[in-house]
C-alpha positions as CSV (number, residue, x, y, z in Angstrom):
1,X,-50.6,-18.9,33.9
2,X,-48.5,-20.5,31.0
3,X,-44.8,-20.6,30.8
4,X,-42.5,-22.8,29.0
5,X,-39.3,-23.4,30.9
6,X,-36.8,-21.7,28.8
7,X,-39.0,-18.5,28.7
8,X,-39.6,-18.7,32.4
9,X,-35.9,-18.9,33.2
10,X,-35.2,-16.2,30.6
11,X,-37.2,-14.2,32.1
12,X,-36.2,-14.7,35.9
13,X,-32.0,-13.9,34.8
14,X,-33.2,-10.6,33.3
15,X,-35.2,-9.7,36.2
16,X,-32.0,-10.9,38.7
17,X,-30.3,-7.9,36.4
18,X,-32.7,-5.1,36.4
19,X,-34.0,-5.5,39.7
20,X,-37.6,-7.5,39.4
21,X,-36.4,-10.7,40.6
22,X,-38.8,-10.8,43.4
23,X,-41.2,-8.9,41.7
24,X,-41.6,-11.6,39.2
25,X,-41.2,-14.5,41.8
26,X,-44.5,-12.9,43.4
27,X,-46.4,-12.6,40.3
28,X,-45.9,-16.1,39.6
29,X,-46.3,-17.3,43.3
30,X,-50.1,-15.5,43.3
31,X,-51.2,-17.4,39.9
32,X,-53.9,-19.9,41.0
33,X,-52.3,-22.5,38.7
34,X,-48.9,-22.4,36.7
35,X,-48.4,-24.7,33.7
36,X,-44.4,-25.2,33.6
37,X,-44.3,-26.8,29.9
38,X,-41.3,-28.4,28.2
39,X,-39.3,-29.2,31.2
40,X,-36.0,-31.5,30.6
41,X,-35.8,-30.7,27.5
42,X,-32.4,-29.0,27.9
43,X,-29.9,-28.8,30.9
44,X,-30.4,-26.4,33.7
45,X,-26.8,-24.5,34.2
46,X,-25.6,-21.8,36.6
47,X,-28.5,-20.3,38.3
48,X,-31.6,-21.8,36.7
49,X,-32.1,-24.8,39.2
50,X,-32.3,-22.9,41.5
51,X,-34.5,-19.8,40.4
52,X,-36.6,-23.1,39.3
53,X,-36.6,-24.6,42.9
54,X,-37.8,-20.8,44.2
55,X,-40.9,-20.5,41.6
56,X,-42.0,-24.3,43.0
57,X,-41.1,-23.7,46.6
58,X,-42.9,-19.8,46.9
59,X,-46.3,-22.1,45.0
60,X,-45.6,-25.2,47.5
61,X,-48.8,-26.5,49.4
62,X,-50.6,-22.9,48.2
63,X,-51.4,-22.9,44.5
64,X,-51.6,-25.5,41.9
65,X,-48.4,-26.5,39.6
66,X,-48.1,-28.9,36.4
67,X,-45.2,-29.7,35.2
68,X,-45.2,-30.9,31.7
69,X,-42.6,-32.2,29.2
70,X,-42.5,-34.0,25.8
71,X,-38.9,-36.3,26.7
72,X,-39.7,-39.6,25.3
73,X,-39.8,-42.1,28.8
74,X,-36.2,-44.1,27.6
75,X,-34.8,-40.5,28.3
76,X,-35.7,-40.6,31.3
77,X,-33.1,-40.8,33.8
78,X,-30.4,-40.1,31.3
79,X,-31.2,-43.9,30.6
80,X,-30.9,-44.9,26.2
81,X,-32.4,-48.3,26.8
């Protein structure tokens, strides 16, 4: 399974609201591998973090997870240099 991050987290706050929240969470905790693309690209606020910390933590030790992003290495950190 695919998901970029935005898209992923989109997707988890509507669910919180119409009820699928752990519906979703399970679907993405049975996917033998989950590509998380363009992570760190923008600031996690409110509840993302965490919602991001569930999808990792339901997959921990069990199924396979890449993380990927395209933040150049000098923004890494929140370091310029």
């Amino acid at each position: 399974m695919y998901r970029r991050v935005p898209a992923l987290l989109g997707d988890l706050a509507i669910a919180r609201g119409d009820g699928r929240y752990l519906k979703v969470l399970q679907s993405l905790s049975r996917a033998e591998i989950l590509v998380i693309d363009d992570f760190g690209l923008i600031p996690l606020t409110g509840s993302e973090p965490s919602d991001l910390l569930e999808v990792l933590e339901d997959r921990s030790e069990r199924k396979s997870t890449i993380v990927t992003s395209q933040l150049p290495v000098d923004s890494w950190h929140g370091s310029n240099s």
